[in-house]
ZADO-638514 format. One record per residue (C-alpha): x, y negated, z; residue in one letter. Coordinates in steps of 0.25 Angstrom, whole numbers, plus 5000, padded with zeros to 4 digits. Layout:
<pts>
[pt [X; Y; Z]; 'A']
...
</pts>
This chain:
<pts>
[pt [5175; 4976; 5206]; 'X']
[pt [5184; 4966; 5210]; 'X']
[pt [5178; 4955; 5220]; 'X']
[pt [5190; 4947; 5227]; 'X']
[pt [5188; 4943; 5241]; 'X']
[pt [5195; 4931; 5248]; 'X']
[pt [5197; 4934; 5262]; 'X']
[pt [5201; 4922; 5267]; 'X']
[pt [5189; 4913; 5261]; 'X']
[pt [5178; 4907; 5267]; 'X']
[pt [5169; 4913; 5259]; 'X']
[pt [5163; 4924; 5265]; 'X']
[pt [5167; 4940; 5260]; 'X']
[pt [5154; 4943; 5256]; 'X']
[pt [5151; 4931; 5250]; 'X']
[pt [5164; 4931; 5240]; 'X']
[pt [5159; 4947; 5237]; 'X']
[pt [5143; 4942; 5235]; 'X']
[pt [5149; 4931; 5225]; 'X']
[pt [5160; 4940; 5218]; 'X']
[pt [5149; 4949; 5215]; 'X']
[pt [5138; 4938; 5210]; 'X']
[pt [5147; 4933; 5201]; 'X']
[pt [5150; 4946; 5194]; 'X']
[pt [5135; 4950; 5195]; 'X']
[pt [5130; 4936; 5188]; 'X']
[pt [5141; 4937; 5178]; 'X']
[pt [5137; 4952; 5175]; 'X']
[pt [5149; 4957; 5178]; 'X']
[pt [5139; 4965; 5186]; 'X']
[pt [5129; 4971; 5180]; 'X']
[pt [5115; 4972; 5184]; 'X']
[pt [5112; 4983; 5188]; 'X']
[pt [5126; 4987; 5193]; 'X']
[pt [5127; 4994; 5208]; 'X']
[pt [5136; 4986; 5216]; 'X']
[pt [5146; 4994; 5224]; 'X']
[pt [5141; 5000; 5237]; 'X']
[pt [5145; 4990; 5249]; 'X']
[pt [5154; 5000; 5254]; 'X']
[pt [5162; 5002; 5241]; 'X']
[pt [5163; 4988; 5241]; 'X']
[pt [5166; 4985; 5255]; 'X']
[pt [5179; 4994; 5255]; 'X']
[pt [5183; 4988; 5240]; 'X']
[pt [5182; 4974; 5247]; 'X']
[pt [5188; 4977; 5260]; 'X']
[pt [5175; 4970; 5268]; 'X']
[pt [5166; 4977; 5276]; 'X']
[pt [5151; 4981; 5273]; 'X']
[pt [5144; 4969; 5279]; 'X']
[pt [5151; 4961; 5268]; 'X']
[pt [5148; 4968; 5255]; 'X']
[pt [5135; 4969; 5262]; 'X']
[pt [5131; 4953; 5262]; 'X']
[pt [5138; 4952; 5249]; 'X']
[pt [5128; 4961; 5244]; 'X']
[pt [5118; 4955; 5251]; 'X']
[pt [5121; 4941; 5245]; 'X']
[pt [5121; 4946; 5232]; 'X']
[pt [5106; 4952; 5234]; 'X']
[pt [5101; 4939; 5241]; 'X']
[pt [5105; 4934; 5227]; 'X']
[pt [5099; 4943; 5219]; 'X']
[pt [5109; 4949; 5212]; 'X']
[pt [5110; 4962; 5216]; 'X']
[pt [5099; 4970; 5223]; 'X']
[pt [5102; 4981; 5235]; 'X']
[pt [5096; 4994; 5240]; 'X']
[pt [5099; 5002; 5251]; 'X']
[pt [5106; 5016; 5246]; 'X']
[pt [5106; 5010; 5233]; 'X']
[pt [5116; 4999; 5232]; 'X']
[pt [5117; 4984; 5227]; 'X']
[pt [5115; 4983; 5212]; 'X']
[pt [5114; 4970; 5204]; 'X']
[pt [5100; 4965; 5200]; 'X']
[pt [5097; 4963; 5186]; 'X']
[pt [5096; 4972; 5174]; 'X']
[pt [5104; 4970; 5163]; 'X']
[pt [5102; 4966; 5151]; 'X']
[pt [5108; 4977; 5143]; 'X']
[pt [5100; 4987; 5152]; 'X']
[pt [5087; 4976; 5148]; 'X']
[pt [5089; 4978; 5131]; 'X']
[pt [5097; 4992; 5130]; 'X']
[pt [5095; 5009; 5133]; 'X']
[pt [5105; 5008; 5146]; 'X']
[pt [5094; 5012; 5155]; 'X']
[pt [5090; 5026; 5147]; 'X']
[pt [5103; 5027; 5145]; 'X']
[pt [5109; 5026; 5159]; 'X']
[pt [5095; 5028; 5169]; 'X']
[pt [5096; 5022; 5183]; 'X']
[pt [5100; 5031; 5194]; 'X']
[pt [5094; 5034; 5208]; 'X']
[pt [5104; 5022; 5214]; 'X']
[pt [5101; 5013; 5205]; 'X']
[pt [5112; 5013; 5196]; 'X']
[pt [5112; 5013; 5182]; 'X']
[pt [5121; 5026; 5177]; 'X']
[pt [5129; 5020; 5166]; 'X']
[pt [5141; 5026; 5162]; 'X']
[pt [5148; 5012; 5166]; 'X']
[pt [5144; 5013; 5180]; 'X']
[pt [5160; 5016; 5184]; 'X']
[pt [5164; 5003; 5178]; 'X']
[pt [5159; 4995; 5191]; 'X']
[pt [5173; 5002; 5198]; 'X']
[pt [5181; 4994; 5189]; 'X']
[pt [5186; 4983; 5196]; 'X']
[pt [5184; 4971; 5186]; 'X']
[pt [5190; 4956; 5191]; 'X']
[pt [5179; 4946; 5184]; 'X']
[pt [5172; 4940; 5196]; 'X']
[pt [5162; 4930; 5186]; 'X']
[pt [5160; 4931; 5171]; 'X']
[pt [5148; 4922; 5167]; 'X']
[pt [5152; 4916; 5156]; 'X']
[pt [5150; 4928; 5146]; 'X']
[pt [5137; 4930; 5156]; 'X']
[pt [5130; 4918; 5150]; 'X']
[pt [5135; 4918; 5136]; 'X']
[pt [5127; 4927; 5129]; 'X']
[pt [5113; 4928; 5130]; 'X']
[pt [5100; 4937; 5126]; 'X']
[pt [5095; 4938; 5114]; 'X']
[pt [5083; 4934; 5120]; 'X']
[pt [5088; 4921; 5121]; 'X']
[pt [5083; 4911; 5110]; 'X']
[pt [5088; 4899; 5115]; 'X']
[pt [5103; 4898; 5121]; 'X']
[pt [5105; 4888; 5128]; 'X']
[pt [5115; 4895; 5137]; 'X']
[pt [5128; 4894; 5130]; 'X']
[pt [5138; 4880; 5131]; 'X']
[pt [5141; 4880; 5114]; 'X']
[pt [5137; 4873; 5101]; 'X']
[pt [5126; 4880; 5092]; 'X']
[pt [5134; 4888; 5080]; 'X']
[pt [5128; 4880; 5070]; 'X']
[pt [5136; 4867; 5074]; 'X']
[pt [5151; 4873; 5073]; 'X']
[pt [5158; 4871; 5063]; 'X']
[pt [5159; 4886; 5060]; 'X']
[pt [5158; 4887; 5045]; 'X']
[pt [5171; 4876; 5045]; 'X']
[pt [5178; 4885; 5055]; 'X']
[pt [5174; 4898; 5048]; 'X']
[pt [5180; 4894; 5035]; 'X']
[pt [5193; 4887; 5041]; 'X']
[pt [5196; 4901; 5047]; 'X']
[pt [5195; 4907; 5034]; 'X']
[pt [5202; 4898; 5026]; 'X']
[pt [5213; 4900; 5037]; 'X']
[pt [5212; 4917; 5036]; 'X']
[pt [5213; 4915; 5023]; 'X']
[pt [5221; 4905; 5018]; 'X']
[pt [5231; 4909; 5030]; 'X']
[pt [5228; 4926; 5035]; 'X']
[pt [5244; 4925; 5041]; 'X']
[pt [5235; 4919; 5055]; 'X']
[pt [5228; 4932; 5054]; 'X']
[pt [5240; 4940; 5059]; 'X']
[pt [5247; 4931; 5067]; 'X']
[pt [5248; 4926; 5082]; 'X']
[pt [5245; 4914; 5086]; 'X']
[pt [5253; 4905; 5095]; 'X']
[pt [5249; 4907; 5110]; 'X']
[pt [5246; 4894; 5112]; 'X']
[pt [5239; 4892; 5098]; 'X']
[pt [5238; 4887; 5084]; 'X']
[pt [5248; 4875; 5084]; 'X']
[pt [5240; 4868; 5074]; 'X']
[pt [5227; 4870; 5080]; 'X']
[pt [5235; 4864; 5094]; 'X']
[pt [5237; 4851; 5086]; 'X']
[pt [5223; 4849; 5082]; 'X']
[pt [5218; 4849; 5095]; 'X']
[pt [5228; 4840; 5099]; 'X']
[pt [5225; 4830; 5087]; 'X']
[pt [5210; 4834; 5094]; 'X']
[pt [5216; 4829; 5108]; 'X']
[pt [5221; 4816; 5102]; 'X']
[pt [5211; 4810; 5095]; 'X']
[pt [5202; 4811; 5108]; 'X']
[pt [5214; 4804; 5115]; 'X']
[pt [5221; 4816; 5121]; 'X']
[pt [5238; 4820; 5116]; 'X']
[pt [5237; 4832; 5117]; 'X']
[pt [5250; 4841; 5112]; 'X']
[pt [5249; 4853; 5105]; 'X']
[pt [5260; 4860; 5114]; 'X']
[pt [5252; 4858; 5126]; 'X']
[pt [5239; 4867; 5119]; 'X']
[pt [5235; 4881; 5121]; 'X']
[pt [5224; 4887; 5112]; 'X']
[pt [5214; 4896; 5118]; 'X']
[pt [5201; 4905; 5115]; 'X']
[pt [5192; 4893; 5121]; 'X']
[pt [5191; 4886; 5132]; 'X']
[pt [5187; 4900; 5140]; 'X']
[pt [5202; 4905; 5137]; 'X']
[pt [5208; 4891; 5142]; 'X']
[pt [5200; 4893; 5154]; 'X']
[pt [5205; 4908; 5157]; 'X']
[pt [5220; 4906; 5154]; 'X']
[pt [5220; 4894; 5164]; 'X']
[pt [5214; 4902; 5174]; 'X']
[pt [5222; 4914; 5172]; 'X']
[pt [5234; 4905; 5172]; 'X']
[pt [5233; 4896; 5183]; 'X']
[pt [5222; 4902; 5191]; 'X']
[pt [5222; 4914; 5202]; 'X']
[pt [5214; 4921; 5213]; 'X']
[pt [5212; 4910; 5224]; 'X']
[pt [5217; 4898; 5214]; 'X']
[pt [5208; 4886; 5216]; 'X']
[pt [5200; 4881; 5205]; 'X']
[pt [5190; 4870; 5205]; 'X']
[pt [5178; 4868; 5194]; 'X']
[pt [5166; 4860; 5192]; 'X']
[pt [5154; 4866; 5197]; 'X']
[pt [5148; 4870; 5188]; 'X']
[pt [5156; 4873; 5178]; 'X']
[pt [5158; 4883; 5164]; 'X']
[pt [5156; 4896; 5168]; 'X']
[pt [5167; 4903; 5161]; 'X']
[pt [5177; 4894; 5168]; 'X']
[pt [5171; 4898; 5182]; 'X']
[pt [5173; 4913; 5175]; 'X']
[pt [5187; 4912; 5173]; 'X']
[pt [5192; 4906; 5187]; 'X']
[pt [5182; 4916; 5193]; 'X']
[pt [5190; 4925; 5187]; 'X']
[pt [5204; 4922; 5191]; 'X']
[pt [5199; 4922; 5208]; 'X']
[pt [5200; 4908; 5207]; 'X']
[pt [5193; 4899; 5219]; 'X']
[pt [5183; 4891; 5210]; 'X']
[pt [5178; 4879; 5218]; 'X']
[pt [5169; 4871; 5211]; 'X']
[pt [5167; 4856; 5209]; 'X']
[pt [5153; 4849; 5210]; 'X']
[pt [5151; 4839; 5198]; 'X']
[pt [5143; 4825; 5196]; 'X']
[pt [5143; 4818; 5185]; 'X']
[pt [5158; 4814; 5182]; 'X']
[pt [5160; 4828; 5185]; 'X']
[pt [5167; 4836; 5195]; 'X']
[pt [5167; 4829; 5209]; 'X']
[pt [5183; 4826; 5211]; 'X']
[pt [5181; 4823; 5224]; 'X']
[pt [5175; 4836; 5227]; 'X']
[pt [5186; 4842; 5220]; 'X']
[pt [5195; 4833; 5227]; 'X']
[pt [5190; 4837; 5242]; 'X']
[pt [5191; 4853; 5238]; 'X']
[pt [5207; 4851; 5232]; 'X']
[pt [5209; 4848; 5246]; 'X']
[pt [5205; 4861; 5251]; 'X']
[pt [5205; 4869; 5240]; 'X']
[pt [5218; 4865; 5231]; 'X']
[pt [5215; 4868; 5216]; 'X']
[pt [5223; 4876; 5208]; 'X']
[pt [5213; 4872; 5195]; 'X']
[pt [5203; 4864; 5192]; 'X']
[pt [5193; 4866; 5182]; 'X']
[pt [5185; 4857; 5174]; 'X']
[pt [5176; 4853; 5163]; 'X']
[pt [5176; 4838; 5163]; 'X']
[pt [5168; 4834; 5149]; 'X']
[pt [5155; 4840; 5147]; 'X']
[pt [5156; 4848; 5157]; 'X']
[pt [5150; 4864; 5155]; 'X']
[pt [5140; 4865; 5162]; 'X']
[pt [5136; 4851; 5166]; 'X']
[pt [5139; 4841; 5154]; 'X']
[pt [5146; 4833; 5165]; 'X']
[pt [5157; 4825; 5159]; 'X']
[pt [5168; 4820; 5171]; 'X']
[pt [5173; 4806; 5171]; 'X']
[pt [5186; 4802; 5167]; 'X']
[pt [5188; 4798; 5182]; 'X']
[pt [5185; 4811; 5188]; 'X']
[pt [5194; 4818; 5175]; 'X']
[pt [5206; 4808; 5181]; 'X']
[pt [5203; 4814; 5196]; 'X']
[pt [5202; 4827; 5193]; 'X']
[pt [5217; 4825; 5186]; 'X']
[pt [5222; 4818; 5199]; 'X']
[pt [5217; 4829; 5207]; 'X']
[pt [5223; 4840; 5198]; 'X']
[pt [5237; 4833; 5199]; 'X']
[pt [5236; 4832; 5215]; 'X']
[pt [5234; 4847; 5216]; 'X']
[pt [5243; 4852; 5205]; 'X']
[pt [5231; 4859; 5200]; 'X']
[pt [5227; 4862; 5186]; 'X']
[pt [5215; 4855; 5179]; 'X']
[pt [5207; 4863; 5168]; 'X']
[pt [5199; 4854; 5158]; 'X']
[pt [5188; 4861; 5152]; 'X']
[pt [5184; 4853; 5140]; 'X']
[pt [5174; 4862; 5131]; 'X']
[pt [5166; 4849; 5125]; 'X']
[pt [5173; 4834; 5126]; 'X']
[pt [5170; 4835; 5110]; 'X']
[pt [5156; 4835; 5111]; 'X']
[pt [5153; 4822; 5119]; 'X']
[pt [5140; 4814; 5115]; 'X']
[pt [5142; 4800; 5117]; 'X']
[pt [5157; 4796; 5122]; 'X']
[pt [5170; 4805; 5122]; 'X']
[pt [5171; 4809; 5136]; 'X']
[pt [5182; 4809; 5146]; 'X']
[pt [5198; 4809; 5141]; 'X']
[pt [5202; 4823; 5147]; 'X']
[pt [5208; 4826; 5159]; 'X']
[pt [5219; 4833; 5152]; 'X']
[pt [5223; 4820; 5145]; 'X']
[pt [5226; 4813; 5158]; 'X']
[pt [5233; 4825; 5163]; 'X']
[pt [5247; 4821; 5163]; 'X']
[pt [5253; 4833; 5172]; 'X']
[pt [5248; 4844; 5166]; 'X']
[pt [5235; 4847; 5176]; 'X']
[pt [5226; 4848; 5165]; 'X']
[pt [5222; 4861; 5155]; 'X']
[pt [5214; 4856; 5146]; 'X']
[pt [5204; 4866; 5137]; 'X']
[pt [5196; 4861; 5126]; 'X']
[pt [5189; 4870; 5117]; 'X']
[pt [5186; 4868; 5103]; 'X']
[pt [5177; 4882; 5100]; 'X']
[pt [5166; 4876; 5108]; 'X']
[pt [5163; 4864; 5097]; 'X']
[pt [5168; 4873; 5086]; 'X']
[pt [5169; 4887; 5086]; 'X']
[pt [5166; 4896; 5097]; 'X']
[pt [5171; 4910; 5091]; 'X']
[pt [5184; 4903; 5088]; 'X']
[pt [5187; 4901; 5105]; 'X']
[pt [5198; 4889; 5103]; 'X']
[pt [5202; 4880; 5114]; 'X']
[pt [5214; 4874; 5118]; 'X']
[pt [5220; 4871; 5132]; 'X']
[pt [5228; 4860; 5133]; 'X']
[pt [5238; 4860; 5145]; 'X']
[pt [5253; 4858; 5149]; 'X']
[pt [5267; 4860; 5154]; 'X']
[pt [5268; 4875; 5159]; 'X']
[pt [5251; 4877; 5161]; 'X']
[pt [5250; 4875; 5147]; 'X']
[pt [5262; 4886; 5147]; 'X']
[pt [5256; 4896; 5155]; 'X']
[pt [5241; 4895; 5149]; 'X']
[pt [5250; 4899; 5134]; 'X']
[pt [5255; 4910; 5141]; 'X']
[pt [5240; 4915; 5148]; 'X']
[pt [5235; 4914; 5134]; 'X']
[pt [5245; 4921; 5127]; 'X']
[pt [5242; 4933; 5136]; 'X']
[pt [5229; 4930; 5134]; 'X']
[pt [5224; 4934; 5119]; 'X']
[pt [5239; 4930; 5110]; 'X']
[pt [5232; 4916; 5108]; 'X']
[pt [5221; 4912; 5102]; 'X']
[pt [5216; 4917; 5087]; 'X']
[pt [5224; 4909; 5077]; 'X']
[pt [5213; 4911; 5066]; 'X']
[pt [5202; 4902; 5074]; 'X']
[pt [5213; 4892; 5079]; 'X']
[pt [5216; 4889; 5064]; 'X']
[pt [5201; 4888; 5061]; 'X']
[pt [5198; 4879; 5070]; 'X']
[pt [5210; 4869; 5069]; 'X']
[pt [5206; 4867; 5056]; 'X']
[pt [5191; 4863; 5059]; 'X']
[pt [5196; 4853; 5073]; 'X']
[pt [5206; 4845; 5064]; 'X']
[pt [5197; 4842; 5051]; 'X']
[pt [5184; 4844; 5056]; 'X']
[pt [5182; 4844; 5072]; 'X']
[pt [5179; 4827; 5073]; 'X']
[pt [5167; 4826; 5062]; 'X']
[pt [5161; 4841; 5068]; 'X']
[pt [5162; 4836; 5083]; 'X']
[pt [5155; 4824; 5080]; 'X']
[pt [5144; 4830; 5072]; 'X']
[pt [5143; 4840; 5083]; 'X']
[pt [5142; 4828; 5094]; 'X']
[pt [5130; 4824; 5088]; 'X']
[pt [5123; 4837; 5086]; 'X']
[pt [5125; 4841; 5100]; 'X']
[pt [5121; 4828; 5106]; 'X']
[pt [5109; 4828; 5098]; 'X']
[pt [5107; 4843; 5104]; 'X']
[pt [5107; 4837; 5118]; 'X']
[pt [5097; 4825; 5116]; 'X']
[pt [5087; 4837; 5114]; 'X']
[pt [5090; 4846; 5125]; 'X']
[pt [5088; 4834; 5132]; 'X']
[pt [5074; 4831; 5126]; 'X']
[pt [5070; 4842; 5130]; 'X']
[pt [5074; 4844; 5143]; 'X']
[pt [5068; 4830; 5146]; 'X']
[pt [5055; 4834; 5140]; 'X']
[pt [5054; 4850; 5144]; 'X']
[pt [5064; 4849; 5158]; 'X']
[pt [5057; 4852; 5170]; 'X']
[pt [5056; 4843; 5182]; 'X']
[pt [5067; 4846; 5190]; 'X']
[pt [5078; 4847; 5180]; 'X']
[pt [5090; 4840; 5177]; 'X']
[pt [5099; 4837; 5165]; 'X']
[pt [5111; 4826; 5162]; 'X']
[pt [5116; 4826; 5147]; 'X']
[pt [5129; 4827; 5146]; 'X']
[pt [5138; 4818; 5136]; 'X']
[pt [5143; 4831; 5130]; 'X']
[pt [5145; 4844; 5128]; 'X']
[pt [5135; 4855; 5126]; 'X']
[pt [5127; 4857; 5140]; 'X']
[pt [5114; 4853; 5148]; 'X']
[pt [5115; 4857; 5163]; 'X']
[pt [5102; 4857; 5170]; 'X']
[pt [5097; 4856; 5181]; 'X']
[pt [5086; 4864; 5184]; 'X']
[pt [5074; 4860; 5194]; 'X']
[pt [5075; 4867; 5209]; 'X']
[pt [5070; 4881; 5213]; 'X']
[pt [5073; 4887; 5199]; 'X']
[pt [5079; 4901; 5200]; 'X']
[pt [5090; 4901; 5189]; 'X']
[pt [5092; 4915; 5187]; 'X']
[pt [5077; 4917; 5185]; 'X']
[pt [5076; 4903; 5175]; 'X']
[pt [5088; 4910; 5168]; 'X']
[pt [5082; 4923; 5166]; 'X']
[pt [5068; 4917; 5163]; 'X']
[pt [5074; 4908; 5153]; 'X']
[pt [5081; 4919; 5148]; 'X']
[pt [5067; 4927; 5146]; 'X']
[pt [5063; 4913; 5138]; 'X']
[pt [5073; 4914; 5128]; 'X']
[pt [5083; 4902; 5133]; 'X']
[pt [5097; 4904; 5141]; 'X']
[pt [5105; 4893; 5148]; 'X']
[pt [5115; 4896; 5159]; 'X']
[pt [5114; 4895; 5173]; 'X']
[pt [5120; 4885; 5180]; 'X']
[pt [5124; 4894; 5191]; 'X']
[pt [5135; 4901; 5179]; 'X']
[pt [5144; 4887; 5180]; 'X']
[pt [5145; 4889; 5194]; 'X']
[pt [5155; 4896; 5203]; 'X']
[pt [5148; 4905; 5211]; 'X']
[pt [5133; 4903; 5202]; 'X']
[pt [5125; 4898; 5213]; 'X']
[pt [5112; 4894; 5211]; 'X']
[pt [5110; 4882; 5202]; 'X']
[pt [5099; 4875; 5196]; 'X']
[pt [5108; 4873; 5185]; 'X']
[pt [5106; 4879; 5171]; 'X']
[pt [5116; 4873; 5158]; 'X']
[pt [5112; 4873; 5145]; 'X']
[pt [5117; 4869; 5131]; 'X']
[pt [5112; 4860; 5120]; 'X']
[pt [5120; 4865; 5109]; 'X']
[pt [5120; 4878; 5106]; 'X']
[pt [5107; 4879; 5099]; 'X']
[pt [5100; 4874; 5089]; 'X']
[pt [5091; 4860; 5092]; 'X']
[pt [5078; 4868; 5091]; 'X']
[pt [5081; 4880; 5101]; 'X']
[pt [5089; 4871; 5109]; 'X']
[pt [5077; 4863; 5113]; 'X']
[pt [5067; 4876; 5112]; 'X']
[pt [5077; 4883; 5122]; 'X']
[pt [5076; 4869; 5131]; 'X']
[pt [5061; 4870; 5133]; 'X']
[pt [5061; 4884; 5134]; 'X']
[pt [5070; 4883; 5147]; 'X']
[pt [5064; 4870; 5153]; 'X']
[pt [5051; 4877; 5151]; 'X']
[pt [5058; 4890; 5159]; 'X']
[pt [5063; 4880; 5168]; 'X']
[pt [5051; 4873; 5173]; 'X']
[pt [5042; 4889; 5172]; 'X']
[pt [5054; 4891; 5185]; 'X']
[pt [5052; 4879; 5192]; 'X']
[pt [5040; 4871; 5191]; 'X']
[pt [5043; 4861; 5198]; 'X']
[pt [5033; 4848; 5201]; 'X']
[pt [5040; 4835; 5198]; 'X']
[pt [5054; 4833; 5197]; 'X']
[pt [5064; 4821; 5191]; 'X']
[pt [5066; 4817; 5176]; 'X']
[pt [5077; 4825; 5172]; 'X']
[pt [5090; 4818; 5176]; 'X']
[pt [5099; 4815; 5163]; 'X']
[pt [5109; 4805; 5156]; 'X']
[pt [5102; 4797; 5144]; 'X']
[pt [5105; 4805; 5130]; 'X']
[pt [5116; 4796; 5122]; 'X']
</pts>
């Protein structure tokens, strides 16, 4: 495996090997299961010497994620889940050592560079799961899928010559201009020219790191933050710091402190609804953060995944429509609010950025599927006003009863805010819960959320869990609720505790 060291930090050797290693492990990158490599093997791959690899592992114990035994080795805990349901064990028996015989076994010599994958970690779940409360998106039953279903039709139909050709790079002219006409009427002029279709939000993200960002580059996010997007930078070697937040969003004068040391070369950032907070930042800090970009010559990238779905008052103009010198990317995606498996977005950027990220995209899959471009153009210039106001209202409704019963079924202890949009309740949980074994039991009760510790650089532990309001049904949705608020209190019974801290329903 590939694990990078940075000689010259001030973070120890075996701390960057024990954090390298956690990351994989959590991700599942490494299985359970799996035997580490012997502290010599990886002593001579790394260049260090024993006593390094040795508190590495060592650390990586203390946390409980790998066990050790002398002559034996270091394996990681846990069984896995396919080992749980299926015949892997007859089939492949447990040698003297340990180790599982599989026929795969070589597979740990391939030197691999993914460093943290979480986001495909917590997006599936078991089927044992009833109620899903894991996963940021809107119940299936509230797209417009039918609408998008037949427009796609009609246009394979009506029209099967966009069956065999290419699309442009920089995608669907047309589709370009409905966004734009999109952009306006919410008080943005926003040019065809400067737009770049991608295969959602996740793609826009990936393309701007792989264009901008390299080993060492300095990148600065809200902590915490969505969890693919810490993927992605992890990915690329970059030097995450991350950003505490209140509740206009991230603190600029933190960030502000840190430029000075520590010069950014991005800045990430999700200013409307955040993911995973709901925290919406204030037109004030939106204008600093610019400022800031503009005096470091750094690149600003504006995650906007739900400024549609506000419950009372548009929020914020973007930081993109005051960008004047080309700072800003913006991405906004449209398959959240409509369609999922059709994975359009577009990103909004100038002068040679917006250049380049045509060039990293065309590289990167030909441009995005004309078919669903088409499909959904239609829907967003005849349809998308009515549907996203109808929508609003079902959402919002959703949210006034988790928050019933959260007020009636929450522990003491435990904190909430609601937020004016989006699709996401982050709680805070009471003190002195173990998360991994509240995940695990909640699990065992039929109900999945997310750990907090996953939107977090580094996953320390948090008391911190997110989960979201709309992509169930009414009923499981507050089933699921009391299910987890009962799990919750059965882990940490605490006596007394504060009424829960949140803003009045509106």
């Amino acid at each position: 495996m590939h694990i990078e060291l940075k000689r010259g930090s001030r973070t120890k050797l075996y701390i960057q090997i024990a954090l390298t290693l956690a990351d994989r492990i959590r991700s599942g990158l490494i299985e359970p299961g799996t035997r580490l490599p012997s502290v010599r093997k990886l002593t001579s791959d790394l260049g260090v010497s024993l006593v390094t690899v040795s508190k590495a592992y060592a650390e990586l114990e203390a946390i409980q994620l790998i066990t050790c035994s002398q002559g034996k080795g270091c394996y990681v805990r846990g069984v896995q889940e396919s080992e749980r349901s299926g015949n892997i064990d007859k089939m492949y028996p447990v040698q003297g050592n340990g180790e599982k015989n599989t026929p795969w076994n070589w597979q740990m010599a391939l030197v691999d560079y993914l460093p943290r994958a979480q986001l495909w970690r917590h997006f599936d779940t078991s089927p044992q799961v009833r109620y899903e409360l894991h996963m940021s998106a809107i119940q299936p039953e509230l797209l417009p899928t039918r609408e998008i279903i037949e427009s796609a039709y009609r246009l394979s139909s009506d029209h099967p010559e966009r069956m065999a050709a290419y699309g442009s790079f920089q995608g669907d002219r047309e589709l370009r201009q409905t966004f734009a006409d999109h952009f306006a009427e919410r008080g943005s002029q926003v040019m065809p020219e400067r737009m770049l279709i991608t295969s959602g939000t996740q793609q826009g993200i990936d393309l701007v790191a792989r264009t901008f960002v390299g080993p060492g580059d300095v990148v600065y996010m809200e902590a915490p933050t969505y969890t693919g997007a810490i993927d992605v930078f992890t990915s690329r070697g970059a030097k995450i710091i991350t950003v505490p937040m209140d509740d206009e969003g991230m603190r600029i004068d933190l960030l502000t402190r840190l430029c000075d040391t520590h010069p950014p070369k991005l800045i990430y950032t999700i200013p409307t609804f955040h993911n995973p907070t709901g925290i919406t930042m204030s037109a004030q800090r939106r204008a600093q953060l610019l400022n800031l970009a503009q005096s470091y010559h750094c690149l600003i990238l504006e995650d906007d995944p739900f400024s549609d779905l506000y419950f009372r008052a548009p929020p914020p103009a973007s930081i993109k429509s005051m960008d004047l010198t080309g700072h800003v990317v913006y991405l906004k995606t449209f398959s959240k609010v409509l369609s999922p498996g059709c994975r359009v977005a577009c990103a909004i950027a100038d002068g040679s950025v917006l250049t380049r990220l045509v060039a990293a995209k065309s590289t990167a899959d030909l441009g995005s599927p004309l078919l669903t471009q088409k499909a959904l153009q239609s829907f967003i210039q005849h349809q998308y006003s009515a549907y996203i106001r109808q929508l609003r209202d079902e959402l919002y409704t959703r949210l006034s009863a988790a928050s019933a019963v959260l007020e009636a079924h929450a522990p003491p202890g435990m904190f909430w805010v609601l937020p004016d949009g989006g699709l996401n309740l982050w709680l805070q949980l009471p003190d002195g819960i173990d998360m991994r074994e509240l995940h695990r039991h909640a699990l065992a009760a039929g109900v999945s959320f997310l750990p907090g510790s996953a939107c977090y650089v580094g996953e320390p532990d948090t008391s911190n869990l997110r989960i979201c309001f709309t992509v169930t049904d009414m009923e499981r949705l507050c089933e699921g609720l009391r299910v987890l608020c009962n799990v919750i209190a059965n882990e940490a019974p605490l006596k007394g505790g504060a009424a829960a801290d949140r803003l009045p329903l509106i």
